[in-house]
N, CA and C of each residue as an Amber inpcrd file, in Angstrom:
protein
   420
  40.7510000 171.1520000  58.6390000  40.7990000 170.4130000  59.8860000
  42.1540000 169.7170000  59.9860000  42.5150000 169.7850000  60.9110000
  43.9490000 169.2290000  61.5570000  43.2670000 168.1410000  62.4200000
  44.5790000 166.4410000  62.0830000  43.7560000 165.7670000  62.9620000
  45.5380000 165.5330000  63.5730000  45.1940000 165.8270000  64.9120000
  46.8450000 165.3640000  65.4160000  46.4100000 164.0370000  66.4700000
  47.3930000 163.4160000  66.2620000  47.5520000 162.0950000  66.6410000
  48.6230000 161.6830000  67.9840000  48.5130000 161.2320000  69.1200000
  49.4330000 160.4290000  69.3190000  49.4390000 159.0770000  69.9250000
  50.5040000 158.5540000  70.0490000  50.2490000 156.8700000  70.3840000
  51.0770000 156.9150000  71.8130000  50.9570000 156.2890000  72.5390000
  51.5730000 155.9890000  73.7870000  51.5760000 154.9120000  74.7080000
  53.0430000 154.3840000  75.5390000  53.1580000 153.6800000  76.3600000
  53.1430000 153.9070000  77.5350000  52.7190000 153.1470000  78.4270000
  52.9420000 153.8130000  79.7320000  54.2920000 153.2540000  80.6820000
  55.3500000 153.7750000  81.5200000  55.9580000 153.5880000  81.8140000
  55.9890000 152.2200000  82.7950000  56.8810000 150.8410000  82.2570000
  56.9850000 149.7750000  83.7700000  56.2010000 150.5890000  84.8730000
  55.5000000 149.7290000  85.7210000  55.2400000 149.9930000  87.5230000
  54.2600000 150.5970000  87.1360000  53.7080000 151.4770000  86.0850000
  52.5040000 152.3450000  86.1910000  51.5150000 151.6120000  86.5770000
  50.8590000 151.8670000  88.1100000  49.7900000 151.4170000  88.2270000
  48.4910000 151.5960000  87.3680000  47.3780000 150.6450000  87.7330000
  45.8460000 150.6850000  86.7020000  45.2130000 152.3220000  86.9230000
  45.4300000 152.6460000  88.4180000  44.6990000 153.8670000  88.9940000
  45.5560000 154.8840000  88.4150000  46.7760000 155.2320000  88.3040000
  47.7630000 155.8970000  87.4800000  47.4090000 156.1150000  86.0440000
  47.4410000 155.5630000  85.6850000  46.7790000 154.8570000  84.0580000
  45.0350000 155.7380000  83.9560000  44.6440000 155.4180000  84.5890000
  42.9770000 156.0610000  84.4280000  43.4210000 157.7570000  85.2500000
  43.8820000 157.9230000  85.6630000  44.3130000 159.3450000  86.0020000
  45.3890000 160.0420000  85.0820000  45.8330000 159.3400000  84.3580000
  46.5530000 160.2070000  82.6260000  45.6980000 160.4160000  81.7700000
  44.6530000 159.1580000  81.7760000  43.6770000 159.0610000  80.4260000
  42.8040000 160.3790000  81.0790000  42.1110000 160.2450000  81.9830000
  41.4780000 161.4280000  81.8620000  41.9530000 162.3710000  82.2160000
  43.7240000 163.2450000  82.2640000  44.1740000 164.3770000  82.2650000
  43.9130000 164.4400000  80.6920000  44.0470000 163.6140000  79.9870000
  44.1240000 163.7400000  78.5020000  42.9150000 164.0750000  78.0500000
  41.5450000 163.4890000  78.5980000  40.4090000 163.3800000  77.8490000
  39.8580000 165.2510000  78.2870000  40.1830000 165.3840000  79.5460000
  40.0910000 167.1640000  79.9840000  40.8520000 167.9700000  78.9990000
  42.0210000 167.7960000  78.6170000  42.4380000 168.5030000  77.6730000
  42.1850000 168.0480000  76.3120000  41.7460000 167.1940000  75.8710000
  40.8460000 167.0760000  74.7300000  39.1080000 167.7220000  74.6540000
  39.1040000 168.0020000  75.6130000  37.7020000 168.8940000  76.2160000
  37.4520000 170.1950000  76.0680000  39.0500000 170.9400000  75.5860000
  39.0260000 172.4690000  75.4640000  38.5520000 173.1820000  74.1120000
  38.4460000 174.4850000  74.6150000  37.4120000 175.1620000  73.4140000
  37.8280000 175.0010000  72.1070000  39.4100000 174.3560000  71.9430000
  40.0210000 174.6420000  70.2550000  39.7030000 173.2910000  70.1330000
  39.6040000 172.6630000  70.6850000  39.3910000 170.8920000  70.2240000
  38.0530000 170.9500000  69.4310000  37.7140000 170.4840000  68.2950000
  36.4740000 169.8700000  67.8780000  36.0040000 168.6000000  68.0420000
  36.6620000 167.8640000  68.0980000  36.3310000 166.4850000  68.4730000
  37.3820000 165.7430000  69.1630000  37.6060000 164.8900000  69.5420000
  38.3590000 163.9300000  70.4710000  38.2280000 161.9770000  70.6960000
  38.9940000 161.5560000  70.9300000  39.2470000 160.5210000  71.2960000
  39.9250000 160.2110000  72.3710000  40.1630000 159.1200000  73.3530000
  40.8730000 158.8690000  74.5380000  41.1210000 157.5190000  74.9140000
  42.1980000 156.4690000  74.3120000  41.9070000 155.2100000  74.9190000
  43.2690000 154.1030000  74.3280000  42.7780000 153.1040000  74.1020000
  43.7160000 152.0250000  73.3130000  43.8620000 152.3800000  72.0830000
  44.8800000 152.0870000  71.8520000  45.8000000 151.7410000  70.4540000
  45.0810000 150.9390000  69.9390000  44.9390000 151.1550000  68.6010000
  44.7140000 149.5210000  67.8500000  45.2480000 149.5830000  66.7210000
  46.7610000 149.7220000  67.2720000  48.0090000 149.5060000  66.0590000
  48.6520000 148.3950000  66.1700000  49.7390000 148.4180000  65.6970000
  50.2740000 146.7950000  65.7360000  51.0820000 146.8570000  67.0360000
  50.4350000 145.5300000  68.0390000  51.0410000 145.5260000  69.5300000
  52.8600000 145.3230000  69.0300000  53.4460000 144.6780000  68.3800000
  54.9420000 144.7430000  68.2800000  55.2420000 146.1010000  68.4940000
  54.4070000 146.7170000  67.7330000  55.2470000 148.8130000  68.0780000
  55.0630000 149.0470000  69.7330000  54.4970000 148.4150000  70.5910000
  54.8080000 148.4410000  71.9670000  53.6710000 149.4400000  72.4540000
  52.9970000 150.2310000  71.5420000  52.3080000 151.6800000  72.1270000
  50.5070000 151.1980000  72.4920000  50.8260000 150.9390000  73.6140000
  49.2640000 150.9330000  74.0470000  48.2940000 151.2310000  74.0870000
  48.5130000 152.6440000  74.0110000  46.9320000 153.7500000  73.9670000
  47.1950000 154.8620000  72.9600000  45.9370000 155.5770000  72.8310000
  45.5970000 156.7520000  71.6910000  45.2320000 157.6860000  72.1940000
  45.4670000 159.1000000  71.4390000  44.9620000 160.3010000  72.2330000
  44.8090000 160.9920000  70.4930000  43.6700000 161.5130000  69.8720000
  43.3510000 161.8450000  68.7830000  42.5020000 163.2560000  68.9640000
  42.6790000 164.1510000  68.8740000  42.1790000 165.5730000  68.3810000
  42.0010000 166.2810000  67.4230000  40.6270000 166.4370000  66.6650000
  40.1600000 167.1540000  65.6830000  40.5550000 168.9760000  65.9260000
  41.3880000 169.3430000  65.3230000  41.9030000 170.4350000  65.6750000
  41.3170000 171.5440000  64.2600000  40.2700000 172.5950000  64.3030000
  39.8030000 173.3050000  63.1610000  40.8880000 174.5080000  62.1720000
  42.2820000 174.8080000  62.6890000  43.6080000 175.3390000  61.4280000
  44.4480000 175.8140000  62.5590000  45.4160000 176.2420000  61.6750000
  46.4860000 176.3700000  62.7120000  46.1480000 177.0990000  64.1330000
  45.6850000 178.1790000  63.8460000  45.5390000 179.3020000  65.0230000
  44.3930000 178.5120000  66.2030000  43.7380000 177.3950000  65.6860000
  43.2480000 176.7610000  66.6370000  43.8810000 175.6770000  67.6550000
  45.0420000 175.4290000  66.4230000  46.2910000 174.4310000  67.0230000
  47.1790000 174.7950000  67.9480000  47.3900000 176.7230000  67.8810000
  48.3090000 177.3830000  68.5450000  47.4260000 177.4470000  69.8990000
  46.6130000 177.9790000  69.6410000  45.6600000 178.0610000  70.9420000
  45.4350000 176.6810000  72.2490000  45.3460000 175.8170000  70.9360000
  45.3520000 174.6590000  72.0800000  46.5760000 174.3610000  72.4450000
  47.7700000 174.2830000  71.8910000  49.1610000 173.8430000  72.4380000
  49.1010000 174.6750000  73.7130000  49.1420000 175.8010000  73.5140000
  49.1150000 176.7190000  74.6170000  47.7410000 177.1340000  75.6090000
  47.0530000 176.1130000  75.9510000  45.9380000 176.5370000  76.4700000
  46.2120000 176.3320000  78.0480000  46.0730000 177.0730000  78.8830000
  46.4380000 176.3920000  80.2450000  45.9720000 175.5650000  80.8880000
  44.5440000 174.6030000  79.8590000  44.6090000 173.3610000  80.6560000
  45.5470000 172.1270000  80.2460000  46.0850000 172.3080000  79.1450000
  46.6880000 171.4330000  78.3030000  48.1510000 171.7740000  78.8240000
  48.4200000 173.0100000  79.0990000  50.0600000 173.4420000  79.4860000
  49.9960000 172.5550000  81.0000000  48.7310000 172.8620000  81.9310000
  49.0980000 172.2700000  83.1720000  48.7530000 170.3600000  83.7730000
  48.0500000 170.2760000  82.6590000  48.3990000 168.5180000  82.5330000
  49.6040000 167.6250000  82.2460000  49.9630000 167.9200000  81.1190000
  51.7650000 167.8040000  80.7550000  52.1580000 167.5410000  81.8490000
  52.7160000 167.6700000  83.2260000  53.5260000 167.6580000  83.5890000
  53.2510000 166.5840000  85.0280000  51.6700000 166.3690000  84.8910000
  51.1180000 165.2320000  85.5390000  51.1840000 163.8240000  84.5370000
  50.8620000 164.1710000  83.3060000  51.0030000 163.2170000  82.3920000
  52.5950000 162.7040000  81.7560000  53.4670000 163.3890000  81.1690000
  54.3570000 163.2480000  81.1410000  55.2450000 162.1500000  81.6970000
  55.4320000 162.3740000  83.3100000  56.1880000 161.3260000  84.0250000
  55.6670000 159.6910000  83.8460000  54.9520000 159.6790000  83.3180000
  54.4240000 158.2720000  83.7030000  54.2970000 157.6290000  82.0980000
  54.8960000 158.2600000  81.2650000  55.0110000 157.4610000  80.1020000
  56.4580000 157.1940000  79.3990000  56.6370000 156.1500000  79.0940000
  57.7670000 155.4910000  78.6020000  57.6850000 155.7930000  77.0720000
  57.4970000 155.5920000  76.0900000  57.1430000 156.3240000  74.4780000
  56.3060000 157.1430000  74.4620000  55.9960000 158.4150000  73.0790000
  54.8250000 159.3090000  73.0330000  55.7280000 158.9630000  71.0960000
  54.6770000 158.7020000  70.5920000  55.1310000 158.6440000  68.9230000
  53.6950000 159.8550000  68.4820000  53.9520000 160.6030000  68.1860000
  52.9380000 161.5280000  67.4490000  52.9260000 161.5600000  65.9800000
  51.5790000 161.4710000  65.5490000  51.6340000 161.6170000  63.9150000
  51.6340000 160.3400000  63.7600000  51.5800000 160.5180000  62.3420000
  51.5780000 160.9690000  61.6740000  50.2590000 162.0340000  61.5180000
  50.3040000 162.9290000  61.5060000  48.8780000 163.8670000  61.6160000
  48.2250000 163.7660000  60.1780000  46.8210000 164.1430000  60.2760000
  46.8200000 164.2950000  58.9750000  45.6800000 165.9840000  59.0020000
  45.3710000 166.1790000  57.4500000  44.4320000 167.2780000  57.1810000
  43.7330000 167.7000000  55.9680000  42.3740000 167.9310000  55.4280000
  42.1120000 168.5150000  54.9870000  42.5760000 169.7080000  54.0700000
  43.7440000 170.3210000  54.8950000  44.4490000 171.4980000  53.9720000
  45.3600000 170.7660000  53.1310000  45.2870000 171.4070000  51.6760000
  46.4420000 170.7490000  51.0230000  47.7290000 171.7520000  51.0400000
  47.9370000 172.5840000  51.8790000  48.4850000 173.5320000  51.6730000
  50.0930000 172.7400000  51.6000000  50.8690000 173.0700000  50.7340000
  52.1470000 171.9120000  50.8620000  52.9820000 172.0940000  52.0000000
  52.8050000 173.7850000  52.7070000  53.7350000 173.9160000  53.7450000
  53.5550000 173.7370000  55.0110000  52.1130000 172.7620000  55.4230000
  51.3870000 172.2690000  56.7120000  52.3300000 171.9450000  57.2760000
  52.6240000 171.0070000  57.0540000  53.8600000 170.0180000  58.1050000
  54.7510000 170.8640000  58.3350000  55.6100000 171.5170000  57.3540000
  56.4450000 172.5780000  58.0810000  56.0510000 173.4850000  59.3980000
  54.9260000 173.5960000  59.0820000  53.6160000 174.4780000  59.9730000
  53.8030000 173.7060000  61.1570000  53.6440000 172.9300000  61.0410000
  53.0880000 172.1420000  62.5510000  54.1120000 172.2090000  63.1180000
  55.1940000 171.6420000  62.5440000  56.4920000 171.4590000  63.4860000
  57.0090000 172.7460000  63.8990000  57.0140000 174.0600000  63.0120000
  57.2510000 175.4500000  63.3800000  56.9180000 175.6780000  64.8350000
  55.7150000 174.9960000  64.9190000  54.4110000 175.7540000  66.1580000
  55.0560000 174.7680000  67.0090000  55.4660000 173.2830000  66.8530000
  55.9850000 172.4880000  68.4090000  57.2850000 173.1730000  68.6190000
  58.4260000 173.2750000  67.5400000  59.6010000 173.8720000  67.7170000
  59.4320000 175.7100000  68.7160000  58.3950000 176.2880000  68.9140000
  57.7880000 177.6120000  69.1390000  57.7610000 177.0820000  70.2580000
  56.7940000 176.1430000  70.6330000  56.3740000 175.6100000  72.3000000
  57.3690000 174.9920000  73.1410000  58.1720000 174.4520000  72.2580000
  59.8690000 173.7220000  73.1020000  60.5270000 175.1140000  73.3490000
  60.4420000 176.2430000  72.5770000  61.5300000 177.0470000  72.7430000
  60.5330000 178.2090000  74.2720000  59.4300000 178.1830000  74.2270000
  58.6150000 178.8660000  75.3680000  58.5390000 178.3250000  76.3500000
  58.7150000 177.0900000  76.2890000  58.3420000 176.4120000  77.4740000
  59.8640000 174.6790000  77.0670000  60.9220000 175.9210000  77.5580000
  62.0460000 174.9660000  77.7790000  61.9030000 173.5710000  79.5240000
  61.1070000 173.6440000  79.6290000  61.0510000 172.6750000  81.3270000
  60.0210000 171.3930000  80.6670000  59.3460000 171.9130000  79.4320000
  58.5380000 171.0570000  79.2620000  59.1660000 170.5980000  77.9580000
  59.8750000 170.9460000  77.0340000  60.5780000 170.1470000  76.1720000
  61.6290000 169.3470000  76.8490000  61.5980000 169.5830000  78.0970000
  63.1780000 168.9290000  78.6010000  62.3260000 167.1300000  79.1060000
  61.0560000 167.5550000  79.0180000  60.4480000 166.4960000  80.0420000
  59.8340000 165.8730000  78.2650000  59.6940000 166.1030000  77.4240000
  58.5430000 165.1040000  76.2320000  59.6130000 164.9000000  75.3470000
  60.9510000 165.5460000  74.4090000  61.8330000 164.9650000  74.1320000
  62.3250000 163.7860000  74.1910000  62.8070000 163.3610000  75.4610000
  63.2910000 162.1610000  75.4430000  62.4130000 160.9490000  75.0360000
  60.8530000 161.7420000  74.9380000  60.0070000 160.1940000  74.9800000
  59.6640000 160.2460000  73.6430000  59.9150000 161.7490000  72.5120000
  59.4240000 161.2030000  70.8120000  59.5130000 160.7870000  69.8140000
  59.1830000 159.9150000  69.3080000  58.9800000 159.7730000  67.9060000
  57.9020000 160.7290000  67.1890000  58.8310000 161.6720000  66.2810000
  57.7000000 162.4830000  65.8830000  57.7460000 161.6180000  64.4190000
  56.2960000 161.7170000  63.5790000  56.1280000 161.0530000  62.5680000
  55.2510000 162.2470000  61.7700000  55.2250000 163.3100000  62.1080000
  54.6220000 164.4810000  61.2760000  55.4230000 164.6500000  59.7990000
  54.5570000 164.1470000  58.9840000  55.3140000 164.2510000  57.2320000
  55.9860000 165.2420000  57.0980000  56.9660000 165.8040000  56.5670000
  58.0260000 166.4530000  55.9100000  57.5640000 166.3150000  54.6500000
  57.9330000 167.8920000  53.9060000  57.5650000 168.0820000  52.3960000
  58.4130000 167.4230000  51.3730000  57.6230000 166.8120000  50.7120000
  58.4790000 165.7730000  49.6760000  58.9070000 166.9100000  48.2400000
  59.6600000 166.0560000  47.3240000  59.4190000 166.7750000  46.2860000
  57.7550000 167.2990000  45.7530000  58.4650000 168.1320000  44.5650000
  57.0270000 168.7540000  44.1840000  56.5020000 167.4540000  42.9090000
  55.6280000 167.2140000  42.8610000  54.6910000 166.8750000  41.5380000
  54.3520000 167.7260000  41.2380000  54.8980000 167.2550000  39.4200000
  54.1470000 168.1020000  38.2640000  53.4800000 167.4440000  37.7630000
């Protein structure tokens, strides 16, 4: 199980009705067939990090992860959701697999979706902090 994570602000001026019309573009695309479970709402990290709300998806291995990055309800929300947020910090994800080359994995598959869908890396870039672990040394 893949649990991907992200945290988010919403942009100055965003109205309340704005705000409840992202959360549930989010909670619809947390609704799709690769999702196993879901979350949709406030942060309850430390308010100094500025990030207001949560968006959490139980994702079942990669090919379920690929599927959902690319699912066309999730491709055609993005771009309703997107504009109206000021930060998106993702991750730190976590998982079940100990496989050591996950994280490489994950980022492979976002680096795959920026390069397919250049209009939509041009629009979530500017807003990330990605926090997806990188492979450390090995323990012996």
């Amino acid at each position: 199980m893949i649990v991907h994570t992200l945290r988010f602000a919403f942009k100055d001026g965003t109205s309340e009705e704005q705000k409840e019309h992202v959360l549930a573009l989010m909670r619809r695309t947390a609704a799709i067939e690769s999702v196993s479970f879901a979350t949709v709402g406030q942060s309850l990290s430390d308010p100094a990090e500025g990030l207001t709300h949560a968006y959490c998806v139980g994702i079942e291995d990669l090919a379920a992860l690929e599927r959902y990055m690319h699912d066309p309800v999730h491709l055609a929300g993005d771009p309703e959701i997107l504009p109206h947020l000021d930060r998106l910090a993702i991750g730190p994800d976590l998982s079940d697999d100990m496989n050591p080359e996950l994280a490489a994995e994950l980022m492979a598959l976002h680096e795959k979706k920026a390069t397919m869908y250049p209009e939509w890396a041009a629009q979530v870039e500017p807003l990330l902090d990605i926090r997806v672990a990188t492979p450390g040394p090995s323990r012996s």
